[in-house]
DSSP file (Angstrom, degrees, kcal/mol; ACC not computed):
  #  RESIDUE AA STRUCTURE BP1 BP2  ACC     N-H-->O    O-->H-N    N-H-->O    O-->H-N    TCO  KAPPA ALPHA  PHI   PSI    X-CA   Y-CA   Z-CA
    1    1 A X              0   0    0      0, 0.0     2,-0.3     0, 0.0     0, 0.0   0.000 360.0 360.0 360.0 110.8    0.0    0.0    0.0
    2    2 A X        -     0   0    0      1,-0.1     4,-0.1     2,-0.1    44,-0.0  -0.542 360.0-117.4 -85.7 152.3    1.3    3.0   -1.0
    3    3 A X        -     0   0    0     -2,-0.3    43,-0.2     1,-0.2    44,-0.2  -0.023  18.9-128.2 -73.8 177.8    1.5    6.0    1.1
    4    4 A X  S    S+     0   0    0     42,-3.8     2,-0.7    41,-0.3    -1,-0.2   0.866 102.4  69.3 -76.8 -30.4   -0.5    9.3   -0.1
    5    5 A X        +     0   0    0     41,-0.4    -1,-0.2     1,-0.2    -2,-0.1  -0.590  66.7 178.3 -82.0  85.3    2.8   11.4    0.2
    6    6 A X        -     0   0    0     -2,-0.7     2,-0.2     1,-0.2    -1,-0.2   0.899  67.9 -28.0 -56.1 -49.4    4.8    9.9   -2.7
    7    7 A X  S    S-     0   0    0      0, 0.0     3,-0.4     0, 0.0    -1,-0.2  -0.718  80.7 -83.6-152.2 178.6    8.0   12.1   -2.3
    8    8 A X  S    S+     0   0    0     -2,-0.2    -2,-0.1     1,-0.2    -3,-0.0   0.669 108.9  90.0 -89.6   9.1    8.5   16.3   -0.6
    9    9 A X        +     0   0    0      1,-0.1     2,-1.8     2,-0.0    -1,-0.2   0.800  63.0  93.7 -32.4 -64.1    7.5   17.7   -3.8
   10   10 A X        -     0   0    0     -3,-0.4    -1,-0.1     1,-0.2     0, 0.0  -0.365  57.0-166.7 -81.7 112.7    4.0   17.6   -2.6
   11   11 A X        +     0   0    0     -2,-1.8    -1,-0.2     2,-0.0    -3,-0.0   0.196  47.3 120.4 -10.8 -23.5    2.9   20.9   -1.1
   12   12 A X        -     0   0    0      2,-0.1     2,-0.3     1,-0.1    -7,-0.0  -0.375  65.9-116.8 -75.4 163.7   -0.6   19.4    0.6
   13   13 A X    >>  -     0   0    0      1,-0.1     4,-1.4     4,-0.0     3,-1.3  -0.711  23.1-100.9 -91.2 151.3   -0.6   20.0    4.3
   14   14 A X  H 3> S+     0   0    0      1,-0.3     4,-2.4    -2,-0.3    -1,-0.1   0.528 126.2  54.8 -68.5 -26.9   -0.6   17.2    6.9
   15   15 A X  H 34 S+     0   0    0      2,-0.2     4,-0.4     1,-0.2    -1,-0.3   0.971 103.8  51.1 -74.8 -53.1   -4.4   17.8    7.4
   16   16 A X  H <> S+     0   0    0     -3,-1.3     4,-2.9     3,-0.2    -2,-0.2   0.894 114.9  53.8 -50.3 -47.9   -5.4   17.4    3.1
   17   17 A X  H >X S+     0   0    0     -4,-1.4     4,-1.4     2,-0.2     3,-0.7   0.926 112.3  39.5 -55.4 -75.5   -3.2   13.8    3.8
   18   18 A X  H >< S+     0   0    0     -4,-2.4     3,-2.4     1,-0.2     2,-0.3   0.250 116.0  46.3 -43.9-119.9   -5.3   12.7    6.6
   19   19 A X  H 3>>S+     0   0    0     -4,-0.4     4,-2.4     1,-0.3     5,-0.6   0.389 122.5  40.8 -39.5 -36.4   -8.7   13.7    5.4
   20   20 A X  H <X5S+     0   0    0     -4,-2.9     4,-0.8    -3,-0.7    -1,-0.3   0.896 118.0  47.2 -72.3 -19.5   -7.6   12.0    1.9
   21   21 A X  H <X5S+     0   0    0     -3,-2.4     4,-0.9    -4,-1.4    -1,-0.3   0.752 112.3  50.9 -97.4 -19.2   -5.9    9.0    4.0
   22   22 A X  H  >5S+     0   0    0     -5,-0.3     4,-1.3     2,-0.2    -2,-0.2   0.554 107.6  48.9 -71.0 -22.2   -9.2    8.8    6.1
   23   23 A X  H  X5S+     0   0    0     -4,-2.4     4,-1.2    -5,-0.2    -2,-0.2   0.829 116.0  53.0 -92.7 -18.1  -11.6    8.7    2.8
   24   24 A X  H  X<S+     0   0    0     -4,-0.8     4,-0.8    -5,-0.6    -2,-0.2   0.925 106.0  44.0 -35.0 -53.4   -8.8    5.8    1.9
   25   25 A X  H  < S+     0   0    0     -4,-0.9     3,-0.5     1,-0.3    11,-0.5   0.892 118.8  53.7 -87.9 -37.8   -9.2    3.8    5.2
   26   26 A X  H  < S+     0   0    0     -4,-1.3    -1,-0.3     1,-0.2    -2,-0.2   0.637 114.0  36.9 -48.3 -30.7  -13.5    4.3    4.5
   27   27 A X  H  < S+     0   0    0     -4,-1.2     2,-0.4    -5,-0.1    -1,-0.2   0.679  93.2 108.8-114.3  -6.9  -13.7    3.1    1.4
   28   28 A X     <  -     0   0    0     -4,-0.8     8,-0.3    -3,-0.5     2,-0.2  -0.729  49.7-149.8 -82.3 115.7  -11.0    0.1    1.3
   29   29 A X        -     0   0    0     -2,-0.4     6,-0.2     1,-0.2     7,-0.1  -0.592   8.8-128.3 -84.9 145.6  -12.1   -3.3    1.2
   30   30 A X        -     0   0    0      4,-3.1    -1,-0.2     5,-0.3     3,-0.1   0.215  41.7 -97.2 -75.7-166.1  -10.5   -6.4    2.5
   31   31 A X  S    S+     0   0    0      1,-0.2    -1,-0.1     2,-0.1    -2,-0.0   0.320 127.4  63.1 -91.5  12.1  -10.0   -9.4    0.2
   32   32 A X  S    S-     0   0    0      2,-0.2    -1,-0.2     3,-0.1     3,-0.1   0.565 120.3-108.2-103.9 -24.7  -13.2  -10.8    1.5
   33   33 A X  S    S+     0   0    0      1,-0.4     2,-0.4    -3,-0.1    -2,-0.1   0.610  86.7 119.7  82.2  36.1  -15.4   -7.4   -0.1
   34   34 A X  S    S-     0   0    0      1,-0.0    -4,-3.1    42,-0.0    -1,-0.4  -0.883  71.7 -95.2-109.8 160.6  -15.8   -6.3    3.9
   35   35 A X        -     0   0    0     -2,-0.4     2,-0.4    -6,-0.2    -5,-0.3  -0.182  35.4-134.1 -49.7 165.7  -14.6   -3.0    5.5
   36   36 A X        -     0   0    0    -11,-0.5     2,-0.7    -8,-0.3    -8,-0.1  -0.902  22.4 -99.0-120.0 166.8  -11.8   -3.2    6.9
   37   37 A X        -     0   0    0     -2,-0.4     2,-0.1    40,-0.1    32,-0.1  -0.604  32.5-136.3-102.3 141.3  -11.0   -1.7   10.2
   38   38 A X        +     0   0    0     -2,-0.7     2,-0.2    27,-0.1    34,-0.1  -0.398  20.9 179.4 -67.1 128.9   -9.3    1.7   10.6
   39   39 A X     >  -     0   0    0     -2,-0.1     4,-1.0     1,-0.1    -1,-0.1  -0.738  33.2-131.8-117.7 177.8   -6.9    2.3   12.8
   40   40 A X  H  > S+     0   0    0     -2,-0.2     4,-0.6     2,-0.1     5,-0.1   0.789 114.4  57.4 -95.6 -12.3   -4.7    5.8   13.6
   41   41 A X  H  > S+     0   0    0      2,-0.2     4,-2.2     3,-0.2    -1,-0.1   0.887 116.3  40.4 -79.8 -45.8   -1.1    3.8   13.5
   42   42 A X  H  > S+     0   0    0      2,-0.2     4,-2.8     3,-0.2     5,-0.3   0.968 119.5  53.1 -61.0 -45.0   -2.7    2.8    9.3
   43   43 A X  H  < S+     0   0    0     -4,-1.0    -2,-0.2     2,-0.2   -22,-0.2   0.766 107.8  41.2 -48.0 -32.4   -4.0    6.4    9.2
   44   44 A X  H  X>S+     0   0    0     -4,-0.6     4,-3.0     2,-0.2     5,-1.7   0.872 114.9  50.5 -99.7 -44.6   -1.2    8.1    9.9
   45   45 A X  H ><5S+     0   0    0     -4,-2.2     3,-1.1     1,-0.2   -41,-0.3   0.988 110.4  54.1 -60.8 -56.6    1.3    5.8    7.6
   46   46 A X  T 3<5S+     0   0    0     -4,-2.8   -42,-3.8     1,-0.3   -41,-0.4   0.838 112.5  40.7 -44.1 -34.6   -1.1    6.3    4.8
   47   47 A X  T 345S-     0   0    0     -5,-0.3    -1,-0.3     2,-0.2    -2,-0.2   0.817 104.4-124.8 -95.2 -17.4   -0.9   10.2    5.2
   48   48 A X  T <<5S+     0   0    0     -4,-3.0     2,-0.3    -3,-1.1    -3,-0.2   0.874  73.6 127.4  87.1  19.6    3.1   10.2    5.8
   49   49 A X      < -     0   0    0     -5,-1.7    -1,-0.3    -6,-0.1    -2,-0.2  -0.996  68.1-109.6-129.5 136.5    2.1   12.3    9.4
   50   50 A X        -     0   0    0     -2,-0.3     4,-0.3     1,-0.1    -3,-0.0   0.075  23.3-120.0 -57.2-175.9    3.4   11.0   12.9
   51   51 A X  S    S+     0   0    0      2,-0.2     4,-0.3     3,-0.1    -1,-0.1   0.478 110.7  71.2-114.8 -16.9    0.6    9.5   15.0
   52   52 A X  S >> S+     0   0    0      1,-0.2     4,-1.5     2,-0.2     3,-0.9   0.952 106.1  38.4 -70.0 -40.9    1.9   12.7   17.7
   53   53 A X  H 3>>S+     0   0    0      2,-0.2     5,-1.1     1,-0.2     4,-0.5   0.759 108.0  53.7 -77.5  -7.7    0.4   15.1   15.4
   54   54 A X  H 345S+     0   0    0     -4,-0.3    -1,-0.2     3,-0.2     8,-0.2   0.538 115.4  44.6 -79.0   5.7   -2.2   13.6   14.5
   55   55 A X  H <45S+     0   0    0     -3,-0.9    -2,-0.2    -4,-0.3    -3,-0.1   0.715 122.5  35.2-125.4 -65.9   -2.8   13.3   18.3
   56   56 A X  H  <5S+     0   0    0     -4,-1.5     3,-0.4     2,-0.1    -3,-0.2   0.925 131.3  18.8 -98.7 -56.5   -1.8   17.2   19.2
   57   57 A X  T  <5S+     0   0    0     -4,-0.5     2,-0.4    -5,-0.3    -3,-0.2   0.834 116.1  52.5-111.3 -24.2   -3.1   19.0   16.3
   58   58 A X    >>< +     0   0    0     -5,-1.1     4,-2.1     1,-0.2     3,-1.3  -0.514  51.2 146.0-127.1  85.3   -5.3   17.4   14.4
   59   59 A X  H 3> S+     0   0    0     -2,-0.4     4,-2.8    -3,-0.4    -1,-0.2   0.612  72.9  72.3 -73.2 -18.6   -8.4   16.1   16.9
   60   60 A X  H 34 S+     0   0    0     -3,-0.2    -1,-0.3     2,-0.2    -2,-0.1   0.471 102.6  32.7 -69.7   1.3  -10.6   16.7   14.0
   61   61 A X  H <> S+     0   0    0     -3,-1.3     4,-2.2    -7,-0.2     3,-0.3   0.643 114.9  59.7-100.2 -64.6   -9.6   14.0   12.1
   62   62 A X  H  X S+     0   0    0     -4,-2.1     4,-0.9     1,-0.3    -3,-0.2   0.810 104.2  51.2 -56.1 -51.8   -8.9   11.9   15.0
   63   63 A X  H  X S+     0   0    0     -4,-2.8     4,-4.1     2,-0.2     3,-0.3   0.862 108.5  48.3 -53.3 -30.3  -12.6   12.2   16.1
   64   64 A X  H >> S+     0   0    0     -3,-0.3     3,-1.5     1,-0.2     4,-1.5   0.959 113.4  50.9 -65.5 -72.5  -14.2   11.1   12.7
   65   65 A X  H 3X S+     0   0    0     -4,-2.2     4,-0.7     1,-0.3    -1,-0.2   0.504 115.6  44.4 -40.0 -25.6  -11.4    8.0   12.9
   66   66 A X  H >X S+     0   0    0     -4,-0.9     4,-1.9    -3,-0.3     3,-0.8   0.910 114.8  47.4 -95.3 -69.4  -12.9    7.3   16.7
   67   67 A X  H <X S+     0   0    0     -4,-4.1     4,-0.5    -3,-1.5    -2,-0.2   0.912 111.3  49.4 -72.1 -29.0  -16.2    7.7   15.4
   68   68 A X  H >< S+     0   0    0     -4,-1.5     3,-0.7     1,-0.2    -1,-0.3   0.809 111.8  55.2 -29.6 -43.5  -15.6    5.2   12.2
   69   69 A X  H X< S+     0   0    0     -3,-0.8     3,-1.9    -4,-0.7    -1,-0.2   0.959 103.2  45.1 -63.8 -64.4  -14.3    2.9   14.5
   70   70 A X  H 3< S+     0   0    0     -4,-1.9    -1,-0.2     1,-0.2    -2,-0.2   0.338 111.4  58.8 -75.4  18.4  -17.1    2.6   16.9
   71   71 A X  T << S+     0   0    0     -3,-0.7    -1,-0.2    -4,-0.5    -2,-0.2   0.135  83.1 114.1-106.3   1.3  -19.3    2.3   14.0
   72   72 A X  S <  S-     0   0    0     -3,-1.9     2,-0.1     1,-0.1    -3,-0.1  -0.198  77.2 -98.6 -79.9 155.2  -17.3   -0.8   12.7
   73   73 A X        -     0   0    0      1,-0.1     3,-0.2     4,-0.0    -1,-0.1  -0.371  30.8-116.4 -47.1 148.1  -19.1   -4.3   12.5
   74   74 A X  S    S+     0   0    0      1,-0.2     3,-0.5     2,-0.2    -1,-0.1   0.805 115.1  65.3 -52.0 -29.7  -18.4   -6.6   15.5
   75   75 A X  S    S+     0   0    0      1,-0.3    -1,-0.2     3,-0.0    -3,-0.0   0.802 102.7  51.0 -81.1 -28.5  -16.8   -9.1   13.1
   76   76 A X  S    S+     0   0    0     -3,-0.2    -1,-0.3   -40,-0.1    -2,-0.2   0.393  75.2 121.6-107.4  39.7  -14.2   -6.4   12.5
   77   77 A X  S    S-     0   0    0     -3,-0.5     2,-0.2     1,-0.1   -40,-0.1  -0.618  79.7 -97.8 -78.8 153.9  -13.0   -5.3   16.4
   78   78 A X    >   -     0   0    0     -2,-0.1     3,-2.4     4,-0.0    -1,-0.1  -0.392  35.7-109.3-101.5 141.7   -9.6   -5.9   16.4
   79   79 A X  T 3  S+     0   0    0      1,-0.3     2,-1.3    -2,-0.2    -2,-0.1   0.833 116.1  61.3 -47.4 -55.2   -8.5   -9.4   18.0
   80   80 A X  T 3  S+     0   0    0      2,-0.0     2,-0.3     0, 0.0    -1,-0.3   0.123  95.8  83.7 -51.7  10.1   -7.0   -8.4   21.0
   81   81 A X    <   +     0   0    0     -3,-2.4     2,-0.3    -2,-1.3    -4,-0.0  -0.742  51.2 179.2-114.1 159.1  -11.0   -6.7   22.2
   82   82 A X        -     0   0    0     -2,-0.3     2,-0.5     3,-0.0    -4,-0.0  -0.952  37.1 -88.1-151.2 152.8  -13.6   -9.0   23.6
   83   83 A X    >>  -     0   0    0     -2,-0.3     3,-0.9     1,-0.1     4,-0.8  -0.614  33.1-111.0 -79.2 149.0  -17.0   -7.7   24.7
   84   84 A X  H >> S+     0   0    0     -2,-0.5     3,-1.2     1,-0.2     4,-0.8   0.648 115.3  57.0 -24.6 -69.6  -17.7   -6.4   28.0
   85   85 A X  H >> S+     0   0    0      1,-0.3     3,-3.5     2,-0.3     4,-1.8   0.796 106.5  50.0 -44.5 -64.8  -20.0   -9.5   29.0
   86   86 A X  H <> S+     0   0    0     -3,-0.9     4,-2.6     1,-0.4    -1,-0.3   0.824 110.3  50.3 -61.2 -43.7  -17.1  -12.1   28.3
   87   87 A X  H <X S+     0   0    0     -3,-1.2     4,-1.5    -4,-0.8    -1,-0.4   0.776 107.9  54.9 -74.5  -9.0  -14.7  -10.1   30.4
   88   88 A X  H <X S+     0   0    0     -3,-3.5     4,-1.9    -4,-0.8    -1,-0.2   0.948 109.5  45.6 -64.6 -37.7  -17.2  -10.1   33.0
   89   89 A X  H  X S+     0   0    0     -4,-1.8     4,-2.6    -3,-0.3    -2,-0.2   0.738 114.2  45.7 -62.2 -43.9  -17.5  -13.5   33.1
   90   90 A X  H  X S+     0   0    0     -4,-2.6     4,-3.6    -5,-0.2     5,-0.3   0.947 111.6  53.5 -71.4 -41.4  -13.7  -14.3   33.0
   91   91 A X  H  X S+     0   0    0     -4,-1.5     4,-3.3    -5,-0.3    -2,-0.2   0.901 112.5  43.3 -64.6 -48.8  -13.4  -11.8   35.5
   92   92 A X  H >X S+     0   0    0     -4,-1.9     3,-0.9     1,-0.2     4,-0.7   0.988 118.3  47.0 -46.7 -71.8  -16.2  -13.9   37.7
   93   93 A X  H >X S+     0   0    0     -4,-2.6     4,-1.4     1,-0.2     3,-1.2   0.831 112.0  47.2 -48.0 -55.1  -14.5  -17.1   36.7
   94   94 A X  H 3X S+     0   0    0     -4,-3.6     4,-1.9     1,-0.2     5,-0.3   0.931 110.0  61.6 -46.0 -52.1  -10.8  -15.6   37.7
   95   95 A X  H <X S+     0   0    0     -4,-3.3     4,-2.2    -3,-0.9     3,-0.3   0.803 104.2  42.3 -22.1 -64.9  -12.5  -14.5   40.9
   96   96 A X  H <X S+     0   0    0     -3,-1.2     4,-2.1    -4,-0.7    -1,-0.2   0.578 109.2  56.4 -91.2 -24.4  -13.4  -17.6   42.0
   97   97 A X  H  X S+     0   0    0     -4,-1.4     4,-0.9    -5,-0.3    -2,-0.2   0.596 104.2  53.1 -55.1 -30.9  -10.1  -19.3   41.1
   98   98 A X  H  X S+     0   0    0     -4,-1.9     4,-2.4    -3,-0.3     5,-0.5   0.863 107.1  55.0 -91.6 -53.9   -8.1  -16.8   43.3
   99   99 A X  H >X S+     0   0    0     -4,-2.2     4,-3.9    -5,-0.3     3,-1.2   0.885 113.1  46.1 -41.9 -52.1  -10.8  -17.9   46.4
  100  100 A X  H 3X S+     0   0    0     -4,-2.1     4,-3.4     1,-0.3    -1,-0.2   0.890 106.1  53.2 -37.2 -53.0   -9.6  -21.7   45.6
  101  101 A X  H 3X S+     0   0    0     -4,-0.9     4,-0.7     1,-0.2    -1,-0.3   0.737 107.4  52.6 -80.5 -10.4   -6.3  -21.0   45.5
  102  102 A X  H <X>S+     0   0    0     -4,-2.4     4,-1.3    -3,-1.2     5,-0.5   0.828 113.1  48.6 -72.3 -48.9   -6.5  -19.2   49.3
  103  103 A X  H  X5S+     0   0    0     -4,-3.9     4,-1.1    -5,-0.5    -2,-0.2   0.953 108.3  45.4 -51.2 -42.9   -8.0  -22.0   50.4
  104  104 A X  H  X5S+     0   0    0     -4,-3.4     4,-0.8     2,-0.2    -1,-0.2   0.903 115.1  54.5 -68.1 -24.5   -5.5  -24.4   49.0
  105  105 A X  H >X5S+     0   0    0     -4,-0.7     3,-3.5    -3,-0.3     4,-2.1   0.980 110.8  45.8 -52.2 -77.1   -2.8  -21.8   50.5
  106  106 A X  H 3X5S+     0   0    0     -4,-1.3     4,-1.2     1,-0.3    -1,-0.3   0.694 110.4  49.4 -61.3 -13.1   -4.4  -22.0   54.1
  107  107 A X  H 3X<S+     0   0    0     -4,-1.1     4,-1.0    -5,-0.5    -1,-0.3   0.659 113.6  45.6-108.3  12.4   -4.7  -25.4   54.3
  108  108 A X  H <X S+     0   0    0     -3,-3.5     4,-2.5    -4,-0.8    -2,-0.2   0.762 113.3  52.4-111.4 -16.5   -0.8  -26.1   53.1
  109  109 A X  H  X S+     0   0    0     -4,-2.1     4,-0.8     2,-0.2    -3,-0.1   0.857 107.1  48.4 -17.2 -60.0    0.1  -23.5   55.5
  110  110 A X  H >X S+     0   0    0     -4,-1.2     4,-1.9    -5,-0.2     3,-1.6   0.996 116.5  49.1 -58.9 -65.7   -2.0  -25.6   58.2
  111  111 A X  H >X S+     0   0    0     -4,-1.0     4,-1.7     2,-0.3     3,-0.6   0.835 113.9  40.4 -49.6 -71.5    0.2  -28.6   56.8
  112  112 A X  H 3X S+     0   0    0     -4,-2.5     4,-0.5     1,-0.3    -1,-0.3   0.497 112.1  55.6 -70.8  -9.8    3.6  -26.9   57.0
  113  113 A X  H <X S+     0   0    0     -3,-1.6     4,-1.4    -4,-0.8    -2,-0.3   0.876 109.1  46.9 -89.8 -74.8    2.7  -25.4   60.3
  114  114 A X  H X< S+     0   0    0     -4,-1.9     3,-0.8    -3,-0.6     5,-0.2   0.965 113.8  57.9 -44.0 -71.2    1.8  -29.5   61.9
  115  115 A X  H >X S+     0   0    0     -4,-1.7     4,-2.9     1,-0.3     3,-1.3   0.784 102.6  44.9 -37.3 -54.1    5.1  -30.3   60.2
  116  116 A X  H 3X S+     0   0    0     -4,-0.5     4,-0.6     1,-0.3    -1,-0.3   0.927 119.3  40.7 -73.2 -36.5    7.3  -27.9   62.0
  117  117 A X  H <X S+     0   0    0     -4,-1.4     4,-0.6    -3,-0.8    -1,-0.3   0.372 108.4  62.4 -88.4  10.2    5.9  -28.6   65.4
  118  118 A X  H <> S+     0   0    0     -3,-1.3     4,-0.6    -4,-0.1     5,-0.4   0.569 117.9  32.8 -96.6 -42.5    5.8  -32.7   64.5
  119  119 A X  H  X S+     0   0    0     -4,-2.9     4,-1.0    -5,-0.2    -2,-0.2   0.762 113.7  57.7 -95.6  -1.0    9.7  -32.3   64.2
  120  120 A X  H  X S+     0   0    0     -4,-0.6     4,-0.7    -5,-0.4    -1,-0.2   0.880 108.3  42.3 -74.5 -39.7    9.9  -29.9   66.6
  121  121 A X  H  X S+     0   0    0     -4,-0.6     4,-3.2     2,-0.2     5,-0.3   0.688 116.4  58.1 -60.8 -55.9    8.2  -32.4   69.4
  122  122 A X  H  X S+     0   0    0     -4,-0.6     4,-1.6     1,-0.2     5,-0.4   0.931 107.4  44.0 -47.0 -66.7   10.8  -35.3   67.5
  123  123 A X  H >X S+     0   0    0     -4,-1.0     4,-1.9    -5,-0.4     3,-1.2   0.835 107.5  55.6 -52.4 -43.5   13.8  -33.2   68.4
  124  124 A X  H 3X S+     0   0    0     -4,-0.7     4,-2.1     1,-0.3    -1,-0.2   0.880 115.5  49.6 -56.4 -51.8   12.6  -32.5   72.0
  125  125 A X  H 3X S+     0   0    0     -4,-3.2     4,-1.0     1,-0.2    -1,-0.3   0.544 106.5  42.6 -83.6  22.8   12.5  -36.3   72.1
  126  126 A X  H <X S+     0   0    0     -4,-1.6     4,-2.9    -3,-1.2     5,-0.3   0.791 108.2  63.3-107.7 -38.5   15.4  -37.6   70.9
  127  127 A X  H  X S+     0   0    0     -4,-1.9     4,-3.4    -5,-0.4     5,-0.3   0.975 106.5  43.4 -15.9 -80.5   16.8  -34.9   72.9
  128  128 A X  H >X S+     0   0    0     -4,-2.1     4,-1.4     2,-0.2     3,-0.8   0.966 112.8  59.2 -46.8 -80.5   15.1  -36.9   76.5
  129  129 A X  H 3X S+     0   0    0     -4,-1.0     4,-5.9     1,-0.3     5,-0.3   0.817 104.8  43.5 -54.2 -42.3   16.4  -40.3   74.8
  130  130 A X  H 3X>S+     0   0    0     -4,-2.9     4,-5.7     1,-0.2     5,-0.8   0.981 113.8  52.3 -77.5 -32.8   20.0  -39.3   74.7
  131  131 A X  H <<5S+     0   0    0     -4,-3.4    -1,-0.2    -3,-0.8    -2,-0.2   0.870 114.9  49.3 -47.8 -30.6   20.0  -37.6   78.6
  132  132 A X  H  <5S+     0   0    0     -4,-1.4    -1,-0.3    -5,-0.3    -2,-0.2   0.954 111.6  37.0 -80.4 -56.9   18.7  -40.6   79.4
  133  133 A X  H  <5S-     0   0    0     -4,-5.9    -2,-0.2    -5,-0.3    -1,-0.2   0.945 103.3-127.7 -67.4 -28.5   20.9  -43.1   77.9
  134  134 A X  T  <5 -     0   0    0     -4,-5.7     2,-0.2    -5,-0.3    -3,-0.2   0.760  38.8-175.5  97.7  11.4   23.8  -40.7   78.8
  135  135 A X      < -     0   0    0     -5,-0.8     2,-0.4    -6,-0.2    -1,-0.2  -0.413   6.9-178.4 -47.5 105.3   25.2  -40.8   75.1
  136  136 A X        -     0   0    0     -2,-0.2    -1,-0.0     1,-0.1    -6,-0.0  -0.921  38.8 -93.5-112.8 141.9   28.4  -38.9   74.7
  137  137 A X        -     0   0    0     -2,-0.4     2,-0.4     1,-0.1    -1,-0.1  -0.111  42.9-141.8 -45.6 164.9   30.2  -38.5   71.3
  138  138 A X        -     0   0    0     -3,-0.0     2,-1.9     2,-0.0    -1,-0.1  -0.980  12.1-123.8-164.3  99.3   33.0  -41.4   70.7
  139  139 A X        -     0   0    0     -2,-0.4     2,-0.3     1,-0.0    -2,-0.0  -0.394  18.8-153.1 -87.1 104.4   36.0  -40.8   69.1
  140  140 A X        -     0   0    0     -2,-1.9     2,-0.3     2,-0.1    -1,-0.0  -0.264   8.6-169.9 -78.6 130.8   37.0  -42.6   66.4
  141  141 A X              0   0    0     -2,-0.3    -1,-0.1     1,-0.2    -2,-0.0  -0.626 360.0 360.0-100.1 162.6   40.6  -43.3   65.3
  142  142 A X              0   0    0     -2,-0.3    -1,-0.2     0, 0.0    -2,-0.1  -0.027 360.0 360.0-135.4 360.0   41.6  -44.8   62.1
């Protein structure tokens, strides 16, 4: 796709590109015969204008592209979008995952918690065993 600005010979101003790269982005069809969907990062390569001015200076542009956008089909929202509902839903689902996984948390807590005082009671007795028997270290020669 070439851009609107072939070379710095042309004279039009940043605004004439955009409007002309905006009836572009309106009127181009995929390879299917659908719209395609508009973005400002395609807009702005098409017109040869950074996507910071088209951002600072020209908001009149920028609104039409906005409003193109939310005017798009569902079939063309850009992959990375889901509708509100489905994130509600993951959100539920996520929700309920996090509760599980505090539960499984407190109860291996509880578990590591019995551990440390099961070998904590062990040392105290093995402790008692050796007072008792009176076990003193042994040196061995070789």
């Amino acid at each position: 796709m070439a851009r609107l600005l072939p070379d710095k010979s042309d004279k039009s101003t940043a605004a004439i590109r955009l409007k002309r790269a905006l009836a572009t982005l309106t009127q181009r069809k995929s390879s299917l015969g659908k719209p395609q969907y508009a973005t400002a990062a395609e807009l702005c390569r098409l017109a040869g204008v950074s996507r910071n001015s088209l951002y600072r200076y020209h908001g009149g542009t920028l609104g039409v592209l906005r409003k193109l956008q939310s005017e798009r089909p569902p079939e063309l929202a850009p992959s990375g979008t889901r509708p509100i509902e489905q994130l509600r839903t993951e959100n539920t689902a996520l929700r309920q995952q996090m509760a599980e996984f505090a539960g499984l948390i407190d109860h291996y807590y509880a578990a590591y918690r019995e551990a440390v005082a099961m070998l904590g009671r062990r040392d105290r007795e093995l402790a008692a065993v050796r007072r008792r028997l009176d076990i003193k270290p042994v040196l061995i020669k070789s």
